[in-house]
C-alpha positions as CSV (number, residue, x, y, z in Angstrom):
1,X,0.0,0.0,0.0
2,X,1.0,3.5,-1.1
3,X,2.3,5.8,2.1
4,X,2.7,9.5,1.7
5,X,4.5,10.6,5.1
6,X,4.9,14.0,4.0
7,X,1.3,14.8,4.2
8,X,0.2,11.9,6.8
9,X,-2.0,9.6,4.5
10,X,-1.7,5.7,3.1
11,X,-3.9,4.8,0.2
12,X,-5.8,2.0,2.0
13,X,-7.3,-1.3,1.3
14,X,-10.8,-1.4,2.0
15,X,-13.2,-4.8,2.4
16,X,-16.6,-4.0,1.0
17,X,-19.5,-6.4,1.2
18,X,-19.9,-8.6,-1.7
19,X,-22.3,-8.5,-4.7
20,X,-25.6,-9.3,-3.9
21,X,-25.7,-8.0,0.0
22,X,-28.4,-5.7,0.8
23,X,-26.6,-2.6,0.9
24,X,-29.8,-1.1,2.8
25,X,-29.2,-3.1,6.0
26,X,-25.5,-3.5,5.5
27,X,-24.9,0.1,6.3
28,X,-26.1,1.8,9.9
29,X,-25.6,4.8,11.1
30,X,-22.7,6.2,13.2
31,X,-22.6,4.5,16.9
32,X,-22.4,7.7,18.7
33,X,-25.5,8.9,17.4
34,X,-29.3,8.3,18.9
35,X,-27.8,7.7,22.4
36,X,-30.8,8.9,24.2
37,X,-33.1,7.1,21.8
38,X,-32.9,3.2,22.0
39,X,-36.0,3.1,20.1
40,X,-34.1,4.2,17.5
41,X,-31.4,1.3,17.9
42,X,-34.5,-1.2,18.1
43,X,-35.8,-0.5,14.5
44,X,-32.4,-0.7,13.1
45,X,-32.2,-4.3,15.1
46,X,-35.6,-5.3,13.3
47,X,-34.9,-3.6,10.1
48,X,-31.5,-6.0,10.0
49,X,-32.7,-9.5,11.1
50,X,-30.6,-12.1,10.4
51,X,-29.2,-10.1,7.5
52,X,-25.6,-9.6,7.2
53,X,-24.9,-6.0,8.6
54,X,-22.4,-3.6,9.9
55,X,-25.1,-3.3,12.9
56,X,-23.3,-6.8,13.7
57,X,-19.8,-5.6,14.0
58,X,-20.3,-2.1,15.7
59,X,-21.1,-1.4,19.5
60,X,-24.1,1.1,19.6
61,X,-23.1,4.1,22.5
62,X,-26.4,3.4,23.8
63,X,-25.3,0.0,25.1
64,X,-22.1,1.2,26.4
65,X,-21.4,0.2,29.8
66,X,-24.7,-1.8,30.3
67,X,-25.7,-5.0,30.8
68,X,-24.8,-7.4,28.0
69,X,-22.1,-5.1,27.0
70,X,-19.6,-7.6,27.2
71,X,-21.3,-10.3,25.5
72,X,-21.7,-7.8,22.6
73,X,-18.3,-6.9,22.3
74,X,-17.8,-10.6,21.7
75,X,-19.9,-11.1,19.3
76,X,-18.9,-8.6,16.8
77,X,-15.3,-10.7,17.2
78,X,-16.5,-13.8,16.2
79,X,-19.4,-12.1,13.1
80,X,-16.0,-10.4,12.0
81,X,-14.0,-13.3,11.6
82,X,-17.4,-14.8,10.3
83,X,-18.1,-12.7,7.9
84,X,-14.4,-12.2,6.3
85,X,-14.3,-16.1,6.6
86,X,-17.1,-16.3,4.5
87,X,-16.2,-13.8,2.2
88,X,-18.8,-11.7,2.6
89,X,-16.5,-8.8,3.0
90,X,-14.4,-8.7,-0.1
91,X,-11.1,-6.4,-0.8
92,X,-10.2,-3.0,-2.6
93,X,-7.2,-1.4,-2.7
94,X,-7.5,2.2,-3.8
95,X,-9.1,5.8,-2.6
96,X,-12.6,5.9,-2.8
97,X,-14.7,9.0,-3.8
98,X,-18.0,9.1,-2.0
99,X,-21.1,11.6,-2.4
100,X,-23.7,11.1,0.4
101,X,-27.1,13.0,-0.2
102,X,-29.2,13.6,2.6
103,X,-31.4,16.3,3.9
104,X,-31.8,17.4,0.4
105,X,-28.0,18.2,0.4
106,X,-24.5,16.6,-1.4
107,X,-21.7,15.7,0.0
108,X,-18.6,14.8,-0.8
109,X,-15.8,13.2,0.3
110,X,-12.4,10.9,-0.3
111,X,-12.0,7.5,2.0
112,X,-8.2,7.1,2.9
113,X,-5.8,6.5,5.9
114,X,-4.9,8.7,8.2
115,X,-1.1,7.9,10.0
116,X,-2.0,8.1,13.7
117,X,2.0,9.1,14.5
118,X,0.9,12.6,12.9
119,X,-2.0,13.3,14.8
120,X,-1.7,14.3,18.5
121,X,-5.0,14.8,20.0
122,X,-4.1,16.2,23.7
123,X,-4.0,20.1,24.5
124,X,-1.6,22.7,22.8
125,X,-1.3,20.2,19.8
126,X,0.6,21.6,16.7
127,X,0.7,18.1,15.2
128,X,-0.2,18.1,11.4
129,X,-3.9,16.0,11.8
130,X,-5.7,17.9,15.1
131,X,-8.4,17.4,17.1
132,X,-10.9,20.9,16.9
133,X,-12.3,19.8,20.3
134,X,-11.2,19.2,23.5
135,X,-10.9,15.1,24.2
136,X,-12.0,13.7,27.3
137,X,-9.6,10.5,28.0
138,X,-12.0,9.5,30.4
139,X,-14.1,8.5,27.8
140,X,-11.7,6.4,25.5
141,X,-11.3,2.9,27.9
142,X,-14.7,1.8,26.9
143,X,-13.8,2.4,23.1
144,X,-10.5,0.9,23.6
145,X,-11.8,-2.5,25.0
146,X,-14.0,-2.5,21.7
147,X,-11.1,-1.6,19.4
148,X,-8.9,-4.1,21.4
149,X,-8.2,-7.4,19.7
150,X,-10.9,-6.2,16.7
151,X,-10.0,-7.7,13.2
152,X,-11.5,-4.9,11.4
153,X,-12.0,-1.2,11.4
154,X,-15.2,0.7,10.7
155,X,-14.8,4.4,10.4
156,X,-17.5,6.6,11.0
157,X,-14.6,9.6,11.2
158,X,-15.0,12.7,8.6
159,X,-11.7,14.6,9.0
160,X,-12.1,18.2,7.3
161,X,-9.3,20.3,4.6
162,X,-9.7,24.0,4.3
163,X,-9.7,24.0,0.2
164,X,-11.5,27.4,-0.5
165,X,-10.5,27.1,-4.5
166,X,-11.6,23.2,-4.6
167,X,-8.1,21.3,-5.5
168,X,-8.4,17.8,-3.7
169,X,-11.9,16.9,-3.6
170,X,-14.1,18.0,-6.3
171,X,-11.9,17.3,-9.4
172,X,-13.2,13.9,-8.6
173,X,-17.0,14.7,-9.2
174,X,-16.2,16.3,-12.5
175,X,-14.8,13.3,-13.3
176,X,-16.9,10.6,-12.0
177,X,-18.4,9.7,-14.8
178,X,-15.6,7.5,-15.7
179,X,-15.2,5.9,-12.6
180,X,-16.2,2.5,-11.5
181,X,-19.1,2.5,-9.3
182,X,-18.6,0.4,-6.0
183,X,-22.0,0.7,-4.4
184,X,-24.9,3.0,-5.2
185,X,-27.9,2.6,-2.6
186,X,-30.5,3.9,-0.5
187,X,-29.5,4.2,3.3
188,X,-32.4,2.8,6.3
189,X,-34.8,4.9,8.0
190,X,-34.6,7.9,5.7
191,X,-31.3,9.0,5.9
192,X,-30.9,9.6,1.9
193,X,-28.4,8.3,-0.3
194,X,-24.7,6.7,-0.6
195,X,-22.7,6.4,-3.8
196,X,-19.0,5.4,-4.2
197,X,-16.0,5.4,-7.0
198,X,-12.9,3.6,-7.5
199,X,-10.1,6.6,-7.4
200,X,-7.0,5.4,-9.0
201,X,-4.1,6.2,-11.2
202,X,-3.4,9.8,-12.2
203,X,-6.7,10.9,-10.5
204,X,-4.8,9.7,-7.1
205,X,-1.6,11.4,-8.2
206,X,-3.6,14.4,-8.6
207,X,-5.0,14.1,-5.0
208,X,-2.1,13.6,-3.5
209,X,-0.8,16.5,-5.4
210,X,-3.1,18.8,-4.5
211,X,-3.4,18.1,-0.5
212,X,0.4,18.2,-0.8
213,X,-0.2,21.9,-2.3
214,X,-2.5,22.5,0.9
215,X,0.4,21.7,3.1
216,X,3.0,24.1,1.6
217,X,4.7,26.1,5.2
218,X,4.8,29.1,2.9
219,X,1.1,29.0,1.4
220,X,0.0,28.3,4.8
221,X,1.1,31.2,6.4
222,X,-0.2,33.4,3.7
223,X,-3.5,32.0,3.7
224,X,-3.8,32.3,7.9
225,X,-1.8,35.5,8.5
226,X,0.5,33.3,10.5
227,X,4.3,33.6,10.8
228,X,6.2,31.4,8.6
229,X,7.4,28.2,11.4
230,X,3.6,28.2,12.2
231,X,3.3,24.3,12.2
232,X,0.8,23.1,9.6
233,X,-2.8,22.7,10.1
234,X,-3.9,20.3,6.8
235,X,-6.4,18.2,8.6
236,X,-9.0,18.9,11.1
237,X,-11.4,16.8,13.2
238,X,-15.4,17.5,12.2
239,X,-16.9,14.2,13.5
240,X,-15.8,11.3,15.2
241,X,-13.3,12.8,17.5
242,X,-13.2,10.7,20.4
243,X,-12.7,7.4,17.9
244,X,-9.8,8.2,16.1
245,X,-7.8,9.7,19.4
246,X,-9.2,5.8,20.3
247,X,-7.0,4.4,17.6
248,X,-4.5,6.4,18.4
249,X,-4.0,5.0,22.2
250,X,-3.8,1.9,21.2
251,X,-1.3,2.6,18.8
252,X,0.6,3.9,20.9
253,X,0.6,1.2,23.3
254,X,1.4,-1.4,20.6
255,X,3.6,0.1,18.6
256,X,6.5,-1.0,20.7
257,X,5.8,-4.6,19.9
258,X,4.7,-4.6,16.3
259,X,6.9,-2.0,14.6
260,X,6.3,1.1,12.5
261,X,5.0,-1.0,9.5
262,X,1.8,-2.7,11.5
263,X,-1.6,-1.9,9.9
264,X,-3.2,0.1,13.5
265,X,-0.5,2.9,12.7
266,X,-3.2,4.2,10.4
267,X,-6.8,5.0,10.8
268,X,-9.7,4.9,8.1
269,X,-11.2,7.9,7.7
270,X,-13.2,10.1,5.2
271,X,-12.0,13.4,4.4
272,X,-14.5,16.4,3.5
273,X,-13.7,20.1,2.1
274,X,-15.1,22.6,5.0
275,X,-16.5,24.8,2.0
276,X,-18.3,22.0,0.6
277,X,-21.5,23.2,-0.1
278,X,-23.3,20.3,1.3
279,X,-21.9,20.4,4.3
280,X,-23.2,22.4,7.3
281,X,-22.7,23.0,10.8
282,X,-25.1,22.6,13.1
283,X,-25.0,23.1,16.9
284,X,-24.6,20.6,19.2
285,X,-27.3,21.0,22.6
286,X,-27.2,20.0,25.8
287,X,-30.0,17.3,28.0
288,X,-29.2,16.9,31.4
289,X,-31.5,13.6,33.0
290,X,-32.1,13.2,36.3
291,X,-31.8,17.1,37.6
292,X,-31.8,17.0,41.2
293,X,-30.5,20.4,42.3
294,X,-32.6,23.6,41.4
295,X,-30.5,24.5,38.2
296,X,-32.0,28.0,37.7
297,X,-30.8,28.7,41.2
298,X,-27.3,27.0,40.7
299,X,-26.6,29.4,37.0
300,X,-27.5,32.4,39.1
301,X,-25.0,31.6,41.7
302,X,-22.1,30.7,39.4
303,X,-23.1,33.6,36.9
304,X,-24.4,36.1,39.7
305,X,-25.3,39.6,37.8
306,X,-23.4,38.7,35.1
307,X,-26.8,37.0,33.4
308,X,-30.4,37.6,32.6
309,X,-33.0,34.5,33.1
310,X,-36.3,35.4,31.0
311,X,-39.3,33.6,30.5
312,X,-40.9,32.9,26.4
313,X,-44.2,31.8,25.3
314,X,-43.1,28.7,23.1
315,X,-40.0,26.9,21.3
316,X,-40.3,28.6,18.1
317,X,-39.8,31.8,20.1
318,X,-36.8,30.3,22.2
319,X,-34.9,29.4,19.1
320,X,-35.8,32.5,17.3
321,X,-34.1,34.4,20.3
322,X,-31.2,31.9,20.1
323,X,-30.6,32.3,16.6
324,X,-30.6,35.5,15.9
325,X,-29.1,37.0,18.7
326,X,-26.2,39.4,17.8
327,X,-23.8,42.1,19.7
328,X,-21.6,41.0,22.6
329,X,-24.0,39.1,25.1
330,X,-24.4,34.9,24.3
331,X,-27.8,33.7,24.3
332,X,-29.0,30.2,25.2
333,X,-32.2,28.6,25.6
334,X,-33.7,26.6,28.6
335,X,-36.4,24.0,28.1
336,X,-37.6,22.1,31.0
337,X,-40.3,20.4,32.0
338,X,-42.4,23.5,34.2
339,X,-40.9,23.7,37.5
340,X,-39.6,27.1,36.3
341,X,-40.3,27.7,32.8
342,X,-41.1,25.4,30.0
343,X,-39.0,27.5,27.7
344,X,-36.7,30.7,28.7
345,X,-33.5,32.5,27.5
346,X,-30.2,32.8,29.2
347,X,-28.3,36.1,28.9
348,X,-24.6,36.1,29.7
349,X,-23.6,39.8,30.1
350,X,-19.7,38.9,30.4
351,X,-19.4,35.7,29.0
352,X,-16.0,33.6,29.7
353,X,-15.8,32.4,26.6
354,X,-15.4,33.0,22.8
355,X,-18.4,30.9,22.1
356,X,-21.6,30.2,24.0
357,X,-21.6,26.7,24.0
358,X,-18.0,27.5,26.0
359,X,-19.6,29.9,28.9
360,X,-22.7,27.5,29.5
361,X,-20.1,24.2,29.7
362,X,-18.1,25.0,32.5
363,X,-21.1,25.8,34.5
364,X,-22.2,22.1,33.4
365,X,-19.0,20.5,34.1
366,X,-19.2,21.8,37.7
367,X,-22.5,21.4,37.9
368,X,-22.5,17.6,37.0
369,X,-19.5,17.2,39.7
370,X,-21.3,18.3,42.5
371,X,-24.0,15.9,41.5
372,X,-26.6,18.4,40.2
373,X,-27.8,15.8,37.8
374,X,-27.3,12.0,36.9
375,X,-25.9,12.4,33.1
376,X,-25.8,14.7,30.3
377,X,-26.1,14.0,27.0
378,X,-25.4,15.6,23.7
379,X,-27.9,16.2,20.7
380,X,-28.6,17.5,17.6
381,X,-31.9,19.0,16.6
382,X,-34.4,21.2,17.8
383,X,-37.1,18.7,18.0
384,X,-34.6,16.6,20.0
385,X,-33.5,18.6,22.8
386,X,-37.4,20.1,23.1
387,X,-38.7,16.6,23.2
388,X,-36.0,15.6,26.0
389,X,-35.2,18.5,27.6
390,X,-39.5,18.5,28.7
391,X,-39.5,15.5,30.2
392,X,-39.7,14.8,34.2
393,X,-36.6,15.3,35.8
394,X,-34.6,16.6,32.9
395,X,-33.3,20.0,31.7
396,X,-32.3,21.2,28.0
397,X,-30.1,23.6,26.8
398,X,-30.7,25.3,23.0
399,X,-27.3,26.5,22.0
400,X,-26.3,28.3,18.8
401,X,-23.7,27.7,16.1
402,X,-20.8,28.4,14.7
403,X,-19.9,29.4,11.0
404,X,-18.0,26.5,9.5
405,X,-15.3,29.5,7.9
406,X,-13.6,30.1,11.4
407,X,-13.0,26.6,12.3
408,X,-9.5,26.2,10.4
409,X,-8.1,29.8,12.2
410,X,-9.4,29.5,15.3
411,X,-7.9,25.9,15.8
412,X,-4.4,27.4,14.6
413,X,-4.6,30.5,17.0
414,X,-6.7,29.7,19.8
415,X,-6.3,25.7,20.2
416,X,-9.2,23.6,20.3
417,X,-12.7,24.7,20.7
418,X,-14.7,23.6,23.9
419,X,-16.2,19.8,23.5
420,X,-19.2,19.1,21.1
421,X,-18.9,22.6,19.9
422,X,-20.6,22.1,16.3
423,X,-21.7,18.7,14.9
424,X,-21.4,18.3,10.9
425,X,-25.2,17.7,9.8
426,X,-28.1,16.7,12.1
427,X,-28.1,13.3,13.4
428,X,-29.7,11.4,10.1
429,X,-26.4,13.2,7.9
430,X,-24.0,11.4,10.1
431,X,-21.6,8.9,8.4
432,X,-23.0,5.6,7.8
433,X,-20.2,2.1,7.9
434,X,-20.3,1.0,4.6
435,X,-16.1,0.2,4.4
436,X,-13.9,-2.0,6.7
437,X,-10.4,-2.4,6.9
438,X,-7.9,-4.9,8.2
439,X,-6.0,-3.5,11.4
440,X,-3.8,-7.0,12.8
């Protein structure tokens, strides 16, 4: 397999199911998404049946660390070596160009290897791949006993380039027509459609080429305003951080046995152009379950004058303040379920950070320590966090965006952005496993 070291990638060889497969049930949706809604899990699980599926070899986050949890981690094992005993998963060697359309939006995308030795995830990181939020290592042993001893990689991980003039990605559209087609389908439960191309040849030459021009020292410090030994920036984390800084701990901790040439030094991942047009950025909100501490009376105290608590009439109005709120105070929204207020508005006079997502987090990080509430949980959607948020015993938090144009600058001045910061597409646009790949 082709390494580029220069610019941190490996042209990868990919297992794909083989002909005949119901690519319908064969590809599910990212495991970190629906984690609040096991319903949702449950019609994937009846949708599949006995079918062959990726829903086979992945461990939903809504089963993490619960009953069972161990007995599902074994069976992916054994339906892995299953299904490449079988050959149900069959190999291809080569980039693959992929356009997902969802939501009534394209978008695009190149599948390739990532080499974990030039991504550092942990803060301060100047490292050439870079994670745009922070990473909670708490959160990575329950990923690493999954990843642990697995035959086979599934990437839900899209990594993002800042290619304002289109070099890398979309050269490959233009010329799709003569490319082979490796799967072309409808994804489950209405989450649009997947398509994807064999990339090979002088069309990878010219990728290469062109994320090469994207790492120039010299163009990169024109194009950021940055001094010229700024370290290089090419590729940024959008979704699927807390997986690949997975892959990369356990690299690390077998690297010293299995040399620099063992297949877990790289990571499968697709790549996506920030501008793509396609490609959005929604905010990420905030559920906390099980509140049992007045919250209203805990933001006051931590905030004190600095904040305004208001009441609205409805949810459209909550997220019509949210949204188009401007001038130096951060807005959030409150939905609960009536102790208070049903729905209200959070003003921070003097916020503490950049972003608002950034001010109302450290309140919930201390706020969750002193036991103030059983769990929080992150999600996407207005409908979502509304839904949640007004149940018994819960509390939700409305938070706006962030334009997708300052992601690239602020990583490379400020560091990375506060956790779950933005989220690439609502929950149905995530990445779906379609590809596999070898990693022993």
């Amino acid at each position: 397999m082709k390494t580029y070291k220069d610019i941190g990638i490996q042209i990868p060889q990919v297992y794909l199911p083989q002909k005949g497969i119901d690519l319908t049930k064969w590809a599910v949706i990212a495991c970190d998404q629906f984690t609040s809604e096991p319903e949702y899990w449950q019609e994937v699980e009846n949708l599949v049946g006995d079918a062959p599926s990726t829903y086979n070899l992945i461990l939903p986050e809504v089963y993490l660390e619960k009953p069972g949890e161990t007995e599902r981690i074994q069976s992916i094992q054994s339906t892995t070596r299953a299904y490449l005993d079988q050959g149900i998963l069959q190999p291809h060697e080569g980039l693959i160009y992929v356009e997902r359309t969802a939501l009534g939006k394209t978008r695009k995308g190149i599948v390739l290897c990532l080499d974990l030795e030039r991504y550092d995830y942990t803060k301060g990181s100047t490292s050439l791949i870079r994670a745009t939020e922070g990473t909670i290592v708490e959160r990575l042993p329950p990923r690493m006993k999954i990843r642990t001893g697995a035959a086979l990689e599934l990437p839900h991980i899209l990594v993002l380039i800042d290619d304002p003039r289109y070099t890398v990605i979309e050269p490959l559209a233009a010329a799709k027509g003569g490319l082979d087609k490796l799967y072309d389908f409808e994804l489950m439960l209405g989450s649009g459609h997947l398509n994807g191309y064999a990339v090979s040849g002088a069309l990878e030459e010219q990728v290469v080429a062109a994320l090469r021009g994207l790492a120039n020292p010299a163009d990169f410090a024109r194009k950021y305003g940055v001094p010229q030994d700024t370290p290089v920036l090419l590729f940024a984390m959008g979704d699927g951080n807390h997986s690949l800084a997975t892959a990369k701990a356990i690299w690390e901790q077998q690297k010293p046995t299995v040399g620099m040439d063992h297949p877990a030094r790289y990571a499968l991942v697709e790549i996506e152009n920030v501008h793509d047009e396609g490609l959005e950025f929604e905010p990420i909100h905030r559920v906390l379950f099980g509140v049992k501490k007045n919250i209203f009376t805990a933001i006051q105290q931590h905030f004190g004058k600095d904040i305004t608590l208001s009441h609205v009439s409805s949810a459209e109005e909550m997220v019509a303040r949210v949204d188009n709120a401007r001038g130096p105070k951060q807005v959030i929204g409150v939905v609960s379920d009536g102790g208070w207020v049903s729905y209200g508005v959070v003003e921070f006079d003097h916020p503490s950070s950049n972003l608002p997502v950034g001010t109302l987090q450290v309140f919930l990080d201390g706020f969750l320590k002193e036991g103030g509430a059983e769990k929080i949980d992150y999600v996407h959607g207005q409908d979502v966090v509304v839904k949640l948020g007004s149940q018994t015993g819960n509390v939700g938090f409305y938070v706006p965006g962030m334009h997708k144009s300052d992601l690239f600058k602020t990583v490379i001045l400020d560091g990375a952005l506060p956790r779950k910061t933005f989220s690439m597409g609502e929950a149905k646009e995530k990445r779906f496993y379609m590809e596999a790949r070898r990693i022993v």
